[in-house]
C-alpha positions as CSV (number, residue, x, y, z in Angstrom):
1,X,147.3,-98.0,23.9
2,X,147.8,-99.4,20.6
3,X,144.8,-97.8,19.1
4,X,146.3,-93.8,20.8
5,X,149.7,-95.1,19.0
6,X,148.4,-95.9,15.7
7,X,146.2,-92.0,15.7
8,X,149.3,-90.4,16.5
9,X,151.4,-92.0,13.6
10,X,148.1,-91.1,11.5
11,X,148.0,-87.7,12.2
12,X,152.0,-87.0,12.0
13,X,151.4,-88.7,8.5
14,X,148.5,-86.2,7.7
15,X,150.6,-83.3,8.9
16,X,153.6,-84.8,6.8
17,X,151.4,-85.0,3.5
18,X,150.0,-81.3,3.8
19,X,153.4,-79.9,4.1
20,X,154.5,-81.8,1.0
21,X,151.0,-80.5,-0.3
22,X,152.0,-76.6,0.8
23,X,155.6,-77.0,-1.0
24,X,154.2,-79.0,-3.7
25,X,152.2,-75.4,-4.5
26,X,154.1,-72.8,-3.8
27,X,155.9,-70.8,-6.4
28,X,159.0,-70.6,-4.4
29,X,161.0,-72.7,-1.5
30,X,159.5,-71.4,2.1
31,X,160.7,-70.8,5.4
32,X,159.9,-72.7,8.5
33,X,158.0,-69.8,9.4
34,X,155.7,-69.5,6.7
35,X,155.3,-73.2,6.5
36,X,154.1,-73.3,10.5
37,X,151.8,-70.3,9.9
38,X,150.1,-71.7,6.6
39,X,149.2,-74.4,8.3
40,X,148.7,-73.2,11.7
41,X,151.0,-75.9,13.1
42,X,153.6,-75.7,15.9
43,X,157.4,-74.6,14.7
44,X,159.0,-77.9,16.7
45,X,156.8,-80.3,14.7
46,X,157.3,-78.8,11.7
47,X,161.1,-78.9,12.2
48,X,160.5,-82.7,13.0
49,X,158.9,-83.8,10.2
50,X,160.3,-81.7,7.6
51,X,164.0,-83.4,9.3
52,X,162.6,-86.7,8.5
53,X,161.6,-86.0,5.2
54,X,164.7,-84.0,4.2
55,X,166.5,-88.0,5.3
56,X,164.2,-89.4,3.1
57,X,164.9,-87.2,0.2
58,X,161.0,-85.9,0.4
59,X,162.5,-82.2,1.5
60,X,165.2,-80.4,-0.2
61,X,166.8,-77.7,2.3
62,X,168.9,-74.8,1.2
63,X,170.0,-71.4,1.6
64,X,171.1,-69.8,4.7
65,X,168.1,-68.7,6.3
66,X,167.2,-72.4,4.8
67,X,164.2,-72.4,3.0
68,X,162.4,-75.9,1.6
69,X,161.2,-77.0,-1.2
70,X,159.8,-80.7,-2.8
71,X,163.1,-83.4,-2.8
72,X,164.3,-86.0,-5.6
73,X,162.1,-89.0,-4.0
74,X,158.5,-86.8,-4.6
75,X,159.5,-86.8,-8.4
76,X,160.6,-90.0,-8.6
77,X,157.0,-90.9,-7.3
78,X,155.2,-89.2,-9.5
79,X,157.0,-90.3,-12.5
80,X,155.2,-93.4,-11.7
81,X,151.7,-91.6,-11.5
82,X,149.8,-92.9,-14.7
83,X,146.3,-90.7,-14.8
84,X,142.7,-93.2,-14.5
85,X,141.4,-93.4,-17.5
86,X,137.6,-91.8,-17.2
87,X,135.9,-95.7,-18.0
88,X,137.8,-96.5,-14.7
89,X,137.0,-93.5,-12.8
90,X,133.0,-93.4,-13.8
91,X,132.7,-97.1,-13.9
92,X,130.8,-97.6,-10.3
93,X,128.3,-94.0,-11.2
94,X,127.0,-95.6,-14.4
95,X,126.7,-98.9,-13.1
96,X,124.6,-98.2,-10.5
97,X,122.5,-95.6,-12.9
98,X,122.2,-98.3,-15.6
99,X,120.6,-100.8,-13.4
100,X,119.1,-98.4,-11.7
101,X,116.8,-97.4,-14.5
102,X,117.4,-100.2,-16.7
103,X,118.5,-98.3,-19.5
104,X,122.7,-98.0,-21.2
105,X,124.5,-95.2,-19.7
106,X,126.6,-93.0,-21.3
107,X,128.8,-90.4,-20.4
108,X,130.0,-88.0,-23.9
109,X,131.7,-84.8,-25.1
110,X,131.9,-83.0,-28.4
111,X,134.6,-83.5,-30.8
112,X,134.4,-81.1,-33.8
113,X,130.8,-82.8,-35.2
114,X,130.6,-86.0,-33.4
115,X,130.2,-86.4,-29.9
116,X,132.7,-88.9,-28.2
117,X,131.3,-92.1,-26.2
118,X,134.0,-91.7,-22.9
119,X,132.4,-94.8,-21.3
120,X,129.4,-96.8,-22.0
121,X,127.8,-99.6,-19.4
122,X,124.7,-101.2,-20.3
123,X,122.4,-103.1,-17.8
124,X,122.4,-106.5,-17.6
125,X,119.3,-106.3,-20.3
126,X,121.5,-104.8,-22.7
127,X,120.3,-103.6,-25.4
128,X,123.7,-102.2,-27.8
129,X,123.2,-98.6,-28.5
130,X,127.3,-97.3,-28.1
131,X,130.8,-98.6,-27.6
132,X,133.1,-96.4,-25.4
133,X,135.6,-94.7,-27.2
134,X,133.2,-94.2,-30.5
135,X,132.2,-91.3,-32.6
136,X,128.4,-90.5,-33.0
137,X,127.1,-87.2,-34.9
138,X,126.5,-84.8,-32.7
139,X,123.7,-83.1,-34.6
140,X,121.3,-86.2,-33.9
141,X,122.1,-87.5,-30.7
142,X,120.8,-86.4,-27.0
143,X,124.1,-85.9,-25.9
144,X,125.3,-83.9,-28.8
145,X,122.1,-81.5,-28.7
146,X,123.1,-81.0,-25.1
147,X,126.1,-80.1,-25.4
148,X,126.2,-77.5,-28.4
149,X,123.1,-76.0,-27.0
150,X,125.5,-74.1,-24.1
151,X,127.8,-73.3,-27.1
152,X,128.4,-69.5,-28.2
153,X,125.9,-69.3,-31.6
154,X,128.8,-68.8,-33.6
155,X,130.5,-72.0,-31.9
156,X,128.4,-73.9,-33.3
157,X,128.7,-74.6,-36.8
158,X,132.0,-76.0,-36.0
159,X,130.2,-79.3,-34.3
160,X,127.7,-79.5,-37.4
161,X,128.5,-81.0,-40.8
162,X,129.8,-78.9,-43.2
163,X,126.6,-79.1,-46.2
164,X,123.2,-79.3,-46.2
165,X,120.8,-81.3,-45.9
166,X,122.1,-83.5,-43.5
167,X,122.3,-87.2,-43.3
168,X,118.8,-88.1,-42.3
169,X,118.9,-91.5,-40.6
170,X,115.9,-91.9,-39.5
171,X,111.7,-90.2,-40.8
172,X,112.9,-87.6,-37.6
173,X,116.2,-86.9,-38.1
174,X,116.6,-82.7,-38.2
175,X,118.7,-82.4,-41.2
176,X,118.8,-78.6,-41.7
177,X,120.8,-75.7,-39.7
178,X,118.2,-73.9,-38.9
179,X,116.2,-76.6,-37.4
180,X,119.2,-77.6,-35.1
181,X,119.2,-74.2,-33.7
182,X,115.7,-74.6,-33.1
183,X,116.2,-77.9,-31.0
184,X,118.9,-76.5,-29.4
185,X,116.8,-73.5,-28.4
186,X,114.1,-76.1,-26.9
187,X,116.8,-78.2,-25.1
188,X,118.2,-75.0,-23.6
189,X,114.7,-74.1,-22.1
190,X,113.8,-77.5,-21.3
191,X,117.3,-77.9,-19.5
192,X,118.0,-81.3,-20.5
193,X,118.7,-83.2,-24.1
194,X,116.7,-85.6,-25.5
195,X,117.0,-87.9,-29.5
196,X,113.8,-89.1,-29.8
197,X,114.5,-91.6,-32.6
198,X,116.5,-89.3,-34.6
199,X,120.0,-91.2,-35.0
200,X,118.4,-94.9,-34.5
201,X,114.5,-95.6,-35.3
202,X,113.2,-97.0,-31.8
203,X,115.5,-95.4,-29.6
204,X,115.2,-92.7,-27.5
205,X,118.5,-90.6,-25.7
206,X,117.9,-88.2,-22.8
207,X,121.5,-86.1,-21.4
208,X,122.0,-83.6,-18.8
209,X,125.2,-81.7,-18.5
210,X,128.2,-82.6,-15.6
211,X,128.0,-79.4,-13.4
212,X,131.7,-78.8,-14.3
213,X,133.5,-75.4,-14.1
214,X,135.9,-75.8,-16.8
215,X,135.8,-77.1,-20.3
216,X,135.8,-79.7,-21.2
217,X,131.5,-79.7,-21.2
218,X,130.5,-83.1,-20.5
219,X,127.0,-84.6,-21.2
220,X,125.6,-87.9,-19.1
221,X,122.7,-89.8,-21.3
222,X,120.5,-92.8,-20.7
223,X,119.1,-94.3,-24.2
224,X,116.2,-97.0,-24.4
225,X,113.6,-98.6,-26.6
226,X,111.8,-95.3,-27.3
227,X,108.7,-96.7,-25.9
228,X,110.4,-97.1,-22.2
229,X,111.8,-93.3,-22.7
230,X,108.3,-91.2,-23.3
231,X,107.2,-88.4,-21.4
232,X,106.1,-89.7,-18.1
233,X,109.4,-92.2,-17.9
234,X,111.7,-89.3,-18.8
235,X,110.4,-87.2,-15.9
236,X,111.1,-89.9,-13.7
237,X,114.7,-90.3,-15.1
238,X,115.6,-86.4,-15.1
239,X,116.0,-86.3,-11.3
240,X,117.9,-89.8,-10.9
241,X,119.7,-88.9,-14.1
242,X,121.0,-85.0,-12.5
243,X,121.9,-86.9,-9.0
244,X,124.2,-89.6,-11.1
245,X,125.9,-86.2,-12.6
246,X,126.8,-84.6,-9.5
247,X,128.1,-88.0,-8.2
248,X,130.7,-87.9,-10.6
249,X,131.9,-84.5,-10.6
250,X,132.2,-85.3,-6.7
251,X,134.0,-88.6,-7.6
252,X,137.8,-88.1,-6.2
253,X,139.5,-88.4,-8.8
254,X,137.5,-86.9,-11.6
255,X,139.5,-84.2,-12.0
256,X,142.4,-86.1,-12.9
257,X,140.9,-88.6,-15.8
258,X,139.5,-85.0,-16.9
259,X,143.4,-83.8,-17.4
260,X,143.9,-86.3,-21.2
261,X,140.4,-85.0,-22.1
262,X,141.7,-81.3,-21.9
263,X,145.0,-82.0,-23.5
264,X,143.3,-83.6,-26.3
265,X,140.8,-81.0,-26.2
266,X,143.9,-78.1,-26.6
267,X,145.5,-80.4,-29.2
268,X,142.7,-79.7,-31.5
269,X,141.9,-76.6,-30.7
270,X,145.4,-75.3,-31.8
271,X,145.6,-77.7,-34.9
272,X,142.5,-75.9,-35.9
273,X,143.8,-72.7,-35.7
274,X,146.7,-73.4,-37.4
């Protein structure tokens, strides 16, 4: 009996939530009618619930025919709401892929010529390769290769530095425009990123892309001691590497550590436009 009682309150919670989640959208206070009908539910429980939350201050009626529409107590809530961070949000995803494979995980995107470190975990062999919240040149780096290679051509100059030859850091560091583009054509046909020692002698970087929708592009890495990341190791890696991307665009609340990310992303978009 106590189990049937507790489903019921559970589902008249559910049903509660989705109207909030129907008035929470719409462009304009509905109707009880068009409330039931959205989502196919009977016109006496709607009536109920939306009674209950209009006594809470959930609801706001008005008008005669009323109409409803989102109450005082659903803002006060959500002035409360403070967005995850991403480090918290993708915490678990790289954890599990850096012990996985034993290598530093690191989620990035591009900021004008650097690529951004969003979150960093290392395995419990760490070897130091990134901070979260660090710049790296994107020109160099797996991650930054990656990422400018799904860039418009004329895009790109925009995420390289401004003169020629370019800071060569290591014997294999690309330091000419030309022979970027020529990477990037290779990473776009290979599908994946890879710095083989280019930004830091002994290390090698492999990044696939986050199968987002929307901008901002994000890039998920793995870096080593180059001899652990050679040919045979990476095409073991690739396929682990892909199913850690998808787990975190699926991760519940991606989409909402992604919202600072595309403000910031806005921000300097217009600053540079100015």
């Amino acid at each position: 009996m106590e189990q049937r009682a507790t489903s019921y309150h559970s589902q008249g919670l559910s049903r509660a939530l989705a109207i909030l989640r129907l008035l929470g959208k719409a462009p304009a206070p509905m109707p009880l009618a068009a409330i039931s009908a959205e989502l196919d539910l009977p016109k006496s429980t709607v009536v109920r619930l939306l009674l209950v939350m209009e006594e809470e201050g959930f609801v706001r009626r008005s008008g005669e025919p009323p109409v409803h529409s989102i109450g005082h107590a659903v803002h006060e809530i959500a002035e409360g709401y403070r967005p995850p961070s991403m480090a918290e949000v993708t915490n678990e995803v790289l954890t599990r892929l850096a012990e996985r494979v034993g290598f530093t995980a690191n989620l990035g995107m591009l900021e004008g010529p650097s690529v951004l470190h969003l979150h960093v975990v290392e395995p419990q062999r760490a070897l130091r390769f990134a901070t979260g919240g660090t710049l790296d040149f994107a020109y160099c780096t797996g991650l930054g290769k990656l990422l400018m290679s799904v860039l418009p051509t004329d895009e790109i100059d925009a995420h390289l530095p401004e003169s020629e030859p370019y800071t060569s850091w290591t014997p294999r560091t690309v330091t000419t425009r030309a022979g970027i583009l020529a990477e990037l054509e290779r990473t776009r046909e290979a599908g994946y990123g890879v710095d083989d020692q280019e930004r830091n002698r002994g290390v090698t970087c492999m990044a696939v892309l986050l199968p987002t929708e929307n901008a901002p592009a994000l890039a998920l890495s793995v870096s080593a001691a180059s001899g652990e990341l050679e040919e045979a190791a990476r095409e073991r890696v690739l396929p682990i590497l892909r199913e850690a991307a998808a787990a975190l665009v699926a991760l519940p609340d991606f989409d909402a550590a992604l919202a600072p990310l595309r403000t910031r992303l806005a921000l300097a978009n217009r600053m540079e436009t100015a």
